[in-house]
N, CA, C and O atoms as CSV, one atom per row, in Angstrom:
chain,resi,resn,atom,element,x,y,z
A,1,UNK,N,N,-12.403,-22.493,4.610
A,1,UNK,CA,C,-11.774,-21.197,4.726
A,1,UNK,C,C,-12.571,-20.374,5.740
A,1,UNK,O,O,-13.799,-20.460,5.756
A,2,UNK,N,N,-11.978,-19.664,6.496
A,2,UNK,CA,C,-12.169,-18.909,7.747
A,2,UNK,C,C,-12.473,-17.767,7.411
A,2,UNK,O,O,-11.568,-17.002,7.076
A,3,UNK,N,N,-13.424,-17.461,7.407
A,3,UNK,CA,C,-13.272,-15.567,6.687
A,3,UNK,C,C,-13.390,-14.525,7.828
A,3,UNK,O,O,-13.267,-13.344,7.507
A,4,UNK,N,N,-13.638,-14.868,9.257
A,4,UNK,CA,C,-13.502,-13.850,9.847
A,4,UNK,C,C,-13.405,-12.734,9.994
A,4,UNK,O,O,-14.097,-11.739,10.209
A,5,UNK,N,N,-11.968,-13.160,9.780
A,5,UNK,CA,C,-10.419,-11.983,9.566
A,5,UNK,C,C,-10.413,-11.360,8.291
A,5,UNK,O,O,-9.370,-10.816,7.927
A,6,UNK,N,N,-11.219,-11.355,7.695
A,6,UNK,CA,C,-11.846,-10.943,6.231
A,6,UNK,C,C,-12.777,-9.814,7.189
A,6,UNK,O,O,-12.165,-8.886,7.719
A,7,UNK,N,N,-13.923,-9.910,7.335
A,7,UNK,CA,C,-14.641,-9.644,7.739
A,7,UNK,C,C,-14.110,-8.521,8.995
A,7,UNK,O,O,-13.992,-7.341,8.662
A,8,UNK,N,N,-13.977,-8.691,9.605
A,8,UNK,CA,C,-13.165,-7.867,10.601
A,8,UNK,C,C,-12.425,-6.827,9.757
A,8,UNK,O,O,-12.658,-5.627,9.903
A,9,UNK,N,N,-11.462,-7.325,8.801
A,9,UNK,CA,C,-10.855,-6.423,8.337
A,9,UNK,C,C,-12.061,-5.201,7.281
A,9,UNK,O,O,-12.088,-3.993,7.045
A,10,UNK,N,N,-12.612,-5.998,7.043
A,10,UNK,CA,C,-13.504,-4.807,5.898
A,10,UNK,C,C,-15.013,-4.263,7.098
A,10,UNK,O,O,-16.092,-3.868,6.656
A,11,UNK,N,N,-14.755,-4.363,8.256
A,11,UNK,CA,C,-15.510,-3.400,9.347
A,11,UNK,C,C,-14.800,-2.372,9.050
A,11,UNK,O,O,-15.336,-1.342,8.644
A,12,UNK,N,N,-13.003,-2.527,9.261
A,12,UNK,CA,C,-12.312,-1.340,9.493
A,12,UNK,C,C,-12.006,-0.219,7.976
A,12,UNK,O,O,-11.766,0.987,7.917
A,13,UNK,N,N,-12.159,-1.332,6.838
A,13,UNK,CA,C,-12.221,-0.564,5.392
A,13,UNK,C,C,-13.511,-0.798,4.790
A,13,UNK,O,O,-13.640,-1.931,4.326
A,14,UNK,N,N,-14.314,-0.170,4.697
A,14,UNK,CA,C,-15.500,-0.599,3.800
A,14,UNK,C,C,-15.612,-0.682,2.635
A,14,UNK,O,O,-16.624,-1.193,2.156
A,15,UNK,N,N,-14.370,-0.094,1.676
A,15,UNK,CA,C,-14.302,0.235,0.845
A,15,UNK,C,C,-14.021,-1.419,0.565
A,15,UNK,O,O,-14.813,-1.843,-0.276
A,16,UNK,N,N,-13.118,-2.412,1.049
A,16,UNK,CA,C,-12.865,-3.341,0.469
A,16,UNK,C,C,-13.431,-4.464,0.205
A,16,UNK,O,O,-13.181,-5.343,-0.620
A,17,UNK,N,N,-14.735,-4.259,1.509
A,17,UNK,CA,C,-15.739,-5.042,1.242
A,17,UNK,C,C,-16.534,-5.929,0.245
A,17,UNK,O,O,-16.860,-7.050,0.635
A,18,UNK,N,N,-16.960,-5.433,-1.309
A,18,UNK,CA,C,-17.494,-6.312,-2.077
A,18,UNK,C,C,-16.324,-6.622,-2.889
A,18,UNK,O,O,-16.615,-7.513,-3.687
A,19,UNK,N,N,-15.193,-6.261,-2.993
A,19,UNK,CA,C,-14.066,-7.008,-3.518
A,19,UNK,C,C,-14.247,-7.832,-2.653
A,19,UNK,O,O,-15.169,-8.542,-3.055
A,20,UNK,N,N,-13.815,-8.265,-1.408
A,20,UNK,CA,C,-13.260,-9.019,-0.708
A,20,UNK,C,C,-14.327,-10.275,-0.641
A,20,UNK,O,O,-14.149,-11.488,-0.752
A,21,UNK,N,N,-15.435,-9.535,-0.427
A,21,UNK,CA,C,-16.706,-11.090,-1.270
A,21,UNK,C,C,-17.000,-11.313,-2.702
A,21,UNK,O,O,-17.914,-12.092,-2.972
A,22,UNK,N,N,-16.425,-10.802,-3.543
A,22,UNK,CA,C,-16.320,-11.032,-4.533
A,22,UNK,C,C,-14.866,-12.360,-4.790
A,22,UNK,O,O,-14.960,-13.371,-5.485
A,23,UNK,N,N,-14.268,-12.143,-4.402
A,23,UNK,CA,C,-13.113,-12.507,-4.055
A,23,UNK,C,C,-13.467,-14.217,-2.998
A,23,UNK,O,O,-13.316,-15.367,-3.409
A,24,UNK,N,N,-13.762,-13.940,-2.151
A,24,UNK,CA,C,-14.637,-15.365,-1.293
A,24,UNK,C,C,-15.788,-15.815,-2.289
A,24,UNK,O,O,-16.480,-16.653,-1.710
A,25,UNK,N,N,-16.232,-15.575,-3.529
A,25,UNK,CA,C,-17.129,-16.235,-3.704
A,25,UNK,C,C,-16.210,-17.019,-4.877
A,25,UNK,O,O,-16.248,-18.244,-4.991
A,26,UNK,N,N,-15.393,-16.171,-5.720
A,26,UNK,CA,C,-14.738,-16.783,-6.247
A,26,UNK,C,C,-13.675,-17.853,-5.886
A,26,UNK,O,O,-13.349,-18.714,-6.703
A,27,UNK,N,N,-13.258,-17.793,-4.910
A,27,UNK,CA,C,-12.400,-19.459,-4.152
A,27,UNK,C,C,-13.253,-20.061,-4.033
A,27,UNK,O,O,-13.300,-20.892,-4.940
A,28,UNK,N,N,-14.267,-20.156,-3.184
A,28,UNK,CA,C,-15.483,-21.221,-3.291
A,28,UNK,C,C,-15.585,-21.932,-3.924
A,28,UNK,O,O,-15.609,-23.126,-3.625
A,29,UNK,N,N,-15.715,-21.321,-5.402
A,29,UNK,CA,C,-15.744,-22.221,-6.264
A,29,UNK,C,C,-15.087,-22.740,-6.860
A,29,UNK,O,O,-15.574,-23.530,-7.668
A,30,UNK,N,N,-13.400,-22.558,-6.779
A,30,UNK,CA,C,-12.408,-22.555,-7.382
A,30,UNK,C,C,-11.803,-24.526,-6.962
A,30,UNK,O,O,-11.830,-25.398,-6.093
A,31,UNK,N,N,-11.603,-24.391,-7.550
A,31,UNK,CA,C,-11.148,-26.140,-7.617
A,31,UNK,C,C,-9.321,-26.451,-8.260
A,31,UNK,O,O,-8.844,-27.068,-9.212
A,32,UNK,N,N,-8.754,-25.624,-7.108
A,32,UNK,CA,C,-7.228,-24.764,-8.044
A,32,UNK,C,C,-6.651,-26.324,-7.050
A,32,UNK,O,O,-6.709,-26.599,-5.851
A,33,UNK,N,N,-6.140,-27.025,-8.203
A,33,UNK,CA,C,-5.056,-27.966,-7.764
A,33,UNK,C,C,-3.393,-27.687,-8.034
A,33,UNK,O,O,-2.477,-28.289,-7.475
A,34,UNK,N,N,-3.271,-26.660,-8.998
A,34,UNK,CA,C,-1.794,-25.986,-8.471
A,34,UNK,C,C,-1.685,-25.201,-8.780
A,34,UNK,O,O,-2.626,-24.911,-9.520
A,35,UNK,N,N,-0.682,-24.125,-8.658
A,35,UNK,CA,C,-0.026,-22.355,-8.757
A,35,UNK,C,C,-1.173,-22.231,-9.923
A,35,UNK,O,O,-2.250,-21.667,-9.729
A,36,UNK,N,N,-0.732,-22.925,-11.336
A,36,UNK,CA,C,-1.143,-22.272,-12.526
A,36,UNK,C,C,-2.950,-22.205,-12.532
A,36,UNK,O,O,-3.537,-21.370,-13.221
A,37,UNK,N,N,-3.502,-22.961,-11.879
A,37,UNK,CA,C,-4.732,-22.904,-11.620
A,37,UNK,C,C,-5.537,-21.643,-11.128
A,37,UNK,O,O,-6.599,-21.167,-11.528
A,38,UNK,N,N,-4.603,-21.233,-10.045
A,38,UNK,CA,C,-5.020,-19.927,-9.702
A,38,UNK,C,C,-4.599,-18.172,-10.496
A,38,UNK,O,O,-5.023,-17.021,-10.394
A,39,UNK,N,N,-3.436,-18.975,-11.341
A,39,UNK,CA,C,-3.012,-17.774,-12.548
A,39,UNK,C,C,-4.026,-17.629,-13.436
A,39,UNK,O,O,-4.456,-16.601,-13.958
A,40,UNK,N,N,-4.423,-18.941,-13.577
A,40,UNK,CA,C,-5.141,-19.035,-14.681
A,40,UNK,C,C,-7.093,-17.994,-14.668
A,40,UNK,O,O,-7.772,-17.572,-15.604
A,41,UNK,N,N,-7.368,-17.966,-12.807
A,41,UNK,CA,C,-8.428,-17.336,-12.593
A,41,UNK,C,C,-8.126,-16.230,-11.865
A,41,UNK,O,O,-9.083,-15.546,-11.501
A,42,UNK,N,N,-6.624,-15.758,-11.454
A,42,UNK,CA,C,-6.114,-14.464,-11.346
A,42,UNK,C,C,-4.632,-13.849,-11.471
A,42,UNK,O,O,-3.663,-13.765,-10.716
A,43,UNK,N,N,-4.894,-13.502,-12.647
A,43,UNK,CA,C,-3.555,-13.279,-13.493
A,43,UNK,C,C,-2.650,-12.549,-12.327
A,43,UNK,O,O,-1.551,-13.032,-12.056
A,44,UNK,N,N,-3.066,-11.531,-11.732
A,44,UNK,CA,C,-2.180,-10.755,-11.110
A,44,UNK,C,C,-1.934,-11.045,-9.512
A,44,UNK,O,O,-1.495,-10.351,-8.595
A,45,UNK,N,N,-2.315,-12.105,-9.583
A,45,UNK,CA,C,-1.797,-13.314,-7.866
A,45,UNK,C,C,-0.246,-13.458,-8.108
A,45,UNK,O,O,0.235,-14.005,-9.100
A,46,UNK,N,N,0.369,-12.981,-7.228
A,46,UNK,CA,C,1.840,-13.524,-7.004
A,46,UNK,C,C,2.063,-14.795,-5.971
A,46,UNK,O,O,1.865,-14.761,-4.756
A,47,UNK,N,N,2.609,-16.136,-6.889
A,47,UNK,CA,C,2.725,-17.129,-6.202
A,47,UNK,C,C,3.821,-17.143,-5.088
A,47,UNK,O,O,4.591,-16.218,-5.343
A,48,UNK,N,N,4.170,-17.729,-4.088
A,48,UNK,CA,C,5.554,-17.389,-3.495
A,48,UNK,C,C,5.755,-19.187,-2.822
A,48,UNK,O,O,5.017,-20.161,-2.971
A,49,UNK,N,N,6.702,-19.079,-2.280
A,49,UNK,CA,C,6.984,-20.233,-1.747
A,49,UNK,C,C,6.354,-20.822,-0.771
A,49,UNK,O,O,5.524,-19.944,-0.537
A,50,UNK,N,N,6.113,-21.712,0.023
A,50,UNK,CA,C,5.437,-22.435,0.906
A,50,UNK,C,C,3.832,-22.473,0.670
A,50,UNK,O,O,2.939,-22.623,1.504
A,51,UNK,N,N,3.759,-22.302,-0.624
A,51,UNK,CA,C,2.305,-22.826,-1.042
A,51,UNK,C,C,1.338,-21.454,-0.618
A,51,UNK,O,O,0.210,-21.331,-0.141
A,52,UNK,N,N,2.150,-20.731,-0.951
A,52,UNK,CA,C,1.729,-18.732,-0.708
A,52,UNK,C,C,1.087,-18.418,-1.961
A,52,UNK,O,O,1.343,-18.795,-3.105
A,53,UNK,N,N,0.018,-17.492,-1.412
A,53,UNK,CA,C,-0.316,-16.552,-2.507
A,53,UNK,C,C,-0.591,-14.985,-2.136
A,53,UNK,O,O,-0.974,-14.654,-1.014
A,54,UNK,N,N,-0.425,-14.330,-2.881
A,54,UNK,CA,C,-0.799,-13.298,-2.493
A,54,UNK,C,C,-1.612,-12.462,-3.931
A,54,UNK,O,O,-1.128,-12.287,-5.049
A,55,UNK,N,N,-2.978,-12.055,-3.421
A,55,UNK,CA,C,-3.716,-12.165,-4.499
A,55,UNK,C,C,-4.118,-9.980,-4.266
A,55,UNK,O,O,-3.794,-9.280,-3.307
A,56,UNK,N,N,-4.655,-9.679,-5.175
A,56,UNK,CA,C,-4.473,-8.253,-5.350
A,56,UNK,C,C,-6.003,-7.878,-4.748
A,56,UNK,O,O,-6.933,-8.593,-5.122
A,57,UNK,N,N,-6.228,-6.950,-3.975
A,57,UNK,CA,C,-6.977,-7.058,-3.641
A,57,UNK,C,C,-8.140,-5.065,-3.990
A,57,UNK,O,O,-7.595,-4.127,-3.408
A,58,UNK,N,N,-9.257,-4.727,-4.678
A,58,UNK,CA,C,-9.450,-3.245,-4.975
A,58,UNK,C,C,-8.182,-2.761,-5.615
A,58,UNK,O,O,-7.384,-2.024,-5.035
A,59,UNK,N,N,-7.977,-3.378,-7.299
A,59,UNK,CA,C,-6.937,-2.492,-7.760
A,59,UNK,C,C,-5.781,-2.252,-7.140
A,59,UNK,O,O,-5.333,-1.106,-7.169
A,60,UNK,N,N,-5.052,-3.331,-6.436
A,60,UNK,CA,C,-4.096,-3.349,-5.408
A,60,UNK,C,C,-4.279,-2.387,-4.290
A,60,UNK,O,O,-3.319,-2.038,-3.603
A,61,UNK,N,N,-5.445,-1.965,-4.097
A,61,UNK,CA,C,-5.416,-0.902,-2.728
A,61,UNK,C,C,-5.029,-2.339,-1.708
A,61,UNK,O,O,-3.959,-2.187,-1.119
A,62,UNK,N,N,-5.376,-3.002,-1.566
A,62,UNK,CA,C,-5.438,-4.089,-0.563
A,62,UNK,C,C,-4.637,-5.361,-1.007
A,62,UNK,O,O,-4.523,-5.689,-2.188
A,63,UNK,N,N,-4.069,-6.075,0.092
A,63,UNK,CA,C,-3.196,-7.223,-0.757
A,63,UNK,C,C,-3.853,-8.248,0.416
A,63,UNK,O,O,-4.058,-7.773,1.533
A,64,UNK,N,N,-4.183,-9.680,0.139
A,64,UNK,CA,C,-4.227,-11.010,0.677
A,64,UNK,C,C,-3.212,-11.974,0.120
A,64,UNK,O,O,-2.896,-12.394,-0.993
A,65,UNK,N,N,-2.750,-12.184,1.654
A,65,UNK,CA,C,-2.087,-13.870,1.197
A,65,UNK,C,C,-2.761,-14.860,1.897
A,65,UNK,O,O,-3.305,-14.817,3.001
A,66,UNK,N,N,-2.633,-15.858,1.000
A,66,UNK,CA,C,-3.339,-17.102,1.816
A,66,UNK,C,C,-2.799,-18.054,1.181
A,66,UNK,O,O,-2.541,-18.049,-0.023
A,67,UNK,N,N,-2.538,-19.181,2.176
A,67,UNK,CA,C,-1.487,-20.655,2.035
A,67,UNK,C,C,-2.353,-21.317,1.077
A,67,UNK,O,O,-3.411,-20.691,1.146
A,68,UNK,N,N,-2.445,-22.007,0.441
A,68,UNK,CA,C,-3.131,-23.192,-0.542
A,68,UNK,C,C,-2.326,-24.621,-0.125
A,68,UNK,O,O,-1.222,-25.072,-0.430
A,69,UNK,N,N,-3.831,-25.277,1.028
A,69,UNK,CA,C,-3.641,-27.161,0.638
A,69,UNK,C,C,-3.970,-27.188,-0.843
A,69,UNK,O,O,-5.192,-27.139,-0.977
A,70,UNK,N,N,-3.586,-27.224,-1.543
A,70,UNK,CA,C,-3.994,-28.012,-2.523
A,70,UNK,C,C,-4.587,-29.513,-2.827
A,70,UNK,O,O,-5.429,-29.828,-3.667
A,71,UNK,N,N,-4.001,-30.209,-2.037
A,71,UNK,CA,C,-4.527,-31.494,-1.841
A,71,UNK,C,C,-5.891,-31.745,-1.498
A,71,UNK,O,O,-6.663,-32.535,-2.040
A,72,UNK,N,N,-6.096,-30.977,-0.531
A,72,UNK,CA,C,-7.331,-30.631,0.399
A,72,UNK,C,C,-8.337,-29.272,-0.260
A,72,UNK,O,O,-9.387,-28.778,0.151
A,73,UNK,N,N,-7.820,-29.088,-0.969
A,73,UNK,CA,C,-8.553,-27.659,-1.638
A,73,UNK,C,C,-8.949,-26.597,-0.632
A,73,UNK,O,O,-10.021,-26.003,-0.746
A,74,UNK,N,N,-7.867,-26.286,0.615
A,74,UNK,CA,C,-8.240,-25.520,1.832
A,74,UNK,C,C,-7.294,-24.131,1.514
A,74,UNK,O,O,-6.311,-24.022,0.782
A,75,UNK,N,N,-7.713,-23.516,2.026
A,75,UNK,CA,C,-7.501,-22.147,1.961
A,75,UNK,C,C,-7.060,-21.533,3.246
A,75,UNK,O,O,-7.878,-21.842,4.112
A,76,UNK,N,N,-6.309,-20.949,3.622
A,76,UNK,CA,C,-5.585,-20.817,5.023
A,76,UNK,C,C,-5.156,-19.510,4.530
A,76,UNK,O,O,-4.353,-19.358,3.610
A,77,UNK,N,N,-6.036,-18.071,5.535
A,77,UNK,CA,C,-5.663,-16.557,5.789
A,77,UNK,C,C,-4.489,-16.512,6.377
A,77,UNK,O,O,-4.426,-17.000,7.505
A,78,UNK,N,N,-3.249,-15.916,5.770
A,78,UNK,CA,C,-2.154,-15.602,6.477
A,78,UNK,C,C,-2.277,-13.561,6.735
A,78,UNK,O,O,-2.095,-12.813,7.695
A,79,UNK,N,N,-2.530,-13.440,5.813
A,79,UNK,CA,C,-2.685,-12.015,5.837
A,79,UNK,C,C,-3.477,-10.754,5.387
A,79,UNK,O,O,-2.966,-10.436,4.313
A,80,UNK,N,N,-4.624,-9.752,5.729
A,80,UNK,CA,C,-5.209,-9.386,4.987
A,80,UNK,C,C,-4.790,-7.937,5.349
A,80,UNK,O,O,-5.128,-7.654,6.498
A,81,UNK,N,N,-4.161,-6.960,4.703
A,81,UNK,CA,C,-3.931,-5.710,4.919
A,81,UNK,C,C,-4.242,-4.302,3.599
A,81,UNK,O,O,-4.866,-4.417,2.544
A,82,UNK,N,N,-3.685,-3.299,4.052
A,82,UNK,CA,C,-3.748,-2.340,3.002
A,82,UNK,C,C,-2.416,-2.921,2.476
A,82,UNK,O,O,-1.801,-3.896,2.908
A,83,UNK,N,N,-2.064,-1.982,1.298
A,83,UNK,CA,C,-0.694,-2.139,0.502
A,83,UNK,C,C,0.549,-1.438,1.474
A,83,UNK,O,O,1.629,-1.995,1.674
A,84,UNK,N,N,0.119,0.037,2.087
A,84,UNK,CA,C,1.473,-0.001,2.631
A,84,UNK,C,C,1.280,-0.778,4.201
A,84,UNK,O,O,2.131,-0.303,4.953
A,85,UNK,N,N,0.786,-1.379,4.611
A,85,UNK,CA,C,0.660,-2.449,5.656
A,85,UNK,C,C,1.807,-3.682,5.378
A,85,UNK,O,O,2.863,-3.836,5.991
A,86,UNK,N,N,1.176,-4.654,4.069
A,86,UNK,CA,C,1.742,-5.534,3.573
A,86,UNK,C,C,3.510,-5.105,2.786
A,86,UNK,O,O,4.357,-5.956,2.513
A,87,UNK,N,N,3.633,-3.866,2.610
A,87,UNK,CA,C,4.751,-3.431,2.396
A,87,UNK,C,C,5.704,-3.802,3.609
A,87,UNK,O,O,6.754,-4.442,3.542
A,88,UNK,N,N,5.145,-3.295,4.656
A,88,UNK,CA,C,6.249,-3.712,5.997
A,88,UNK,C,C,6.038,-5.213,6.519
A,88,UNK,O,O,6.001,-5.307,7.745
A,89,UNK,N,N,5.918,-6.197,5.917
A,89,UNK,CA,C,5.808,-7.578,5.978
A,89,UNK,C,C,6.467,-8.699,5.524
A,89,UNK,O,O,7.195,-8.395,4.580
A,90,UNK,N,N,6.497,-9.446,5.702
A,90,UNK,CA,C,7.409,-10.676,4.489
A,90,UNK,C,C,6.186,-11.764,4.391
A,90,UNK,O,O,5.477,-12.542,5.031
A,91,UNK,N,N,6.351,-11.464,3.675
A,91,UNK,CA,C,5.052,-12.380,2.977
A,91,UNK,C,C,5.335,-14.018,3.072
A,91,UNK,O,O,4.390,-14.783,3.264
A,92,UNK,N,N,6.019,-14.263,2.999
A,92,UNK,CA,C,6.772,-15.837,3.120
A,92,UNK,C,C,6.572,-16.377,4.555
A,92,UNK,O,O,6.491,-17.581,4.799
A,93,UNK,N,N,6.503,-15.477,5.415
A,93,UNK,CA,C,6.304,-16.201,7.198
A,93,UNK,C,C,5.446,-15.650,7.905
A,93,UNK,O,O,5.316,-16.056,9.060
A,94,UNK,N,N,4.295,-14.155,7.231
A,94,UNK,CA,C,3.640,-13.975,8.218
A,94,UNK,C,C,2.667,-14.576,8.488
A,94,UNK,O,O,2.258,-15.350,7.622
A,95,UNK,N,N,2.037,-14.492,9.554
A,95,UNK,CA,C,0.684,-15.510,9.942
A,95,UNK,C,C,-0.222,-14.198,10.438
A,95,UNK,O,O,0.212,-13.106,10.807
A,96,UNK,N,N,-1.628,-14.638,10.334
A,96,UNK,CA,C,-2.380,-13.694,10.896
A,96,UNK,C,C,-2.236,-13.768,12.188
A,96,UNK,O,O,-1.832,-14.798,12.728
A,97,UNK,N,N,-2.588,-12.545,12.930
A,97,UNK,CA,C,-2.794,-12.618,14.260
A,97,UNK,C,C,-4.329,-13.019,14.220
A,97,UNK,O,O,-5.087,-12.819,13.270
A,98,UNK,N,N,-4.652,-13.636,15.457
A,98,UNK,CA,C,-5.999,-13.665,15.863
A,98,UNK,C,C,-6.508,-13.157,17.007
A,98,UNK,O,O,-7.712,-13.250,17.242
């Protein structure tokens, strides 16, 4: 997993910062082989189609989606924004810019 774009993003919010490594330390270790795996270590992740998640990010101030290999146990940033950011989005096809 690429955290960059993590990183970049919490230059511009600081506030989201130790969520957001709180959050990277917890995938790390996470060993999620399907949807319910990741319900199971964050209840309030909305699963979506194409192997999407979108996980809550500071009390929903912030929302992440990120693709799940599962197979591969890889983690792929599609999106890291505020809430009304991710409001004007479709969560199903966006990709990060880089």
């Amino acid at each position: 997993m690429a955290i960059k774009n993590l990183r970049d993003f919490w230059i511009r919010h600081p506030a989201a910062k130790p969520h957001l490594e709180a959050w990277i330390d917890e995938a790390r270790k996470a060993a999620w082989k399907r949807p319910s795996d990741i319900k199971a270590m964050f209840r309030n992740a909305s699963i979506l189609k194409n192997r999407r998640v979108v996980f809550n990010i500071k009390g929903n101030n912030y929302r992440l989606i990120v693709a799940v290999a599962y197979r591969f146990g890889a983690l792929y940033i599609k999106f890291i924004g505020t809430h009304a950011e991710y409001d004007a989005i479709d969560a199903e096809t966006v990709e990060q810019e880089l």
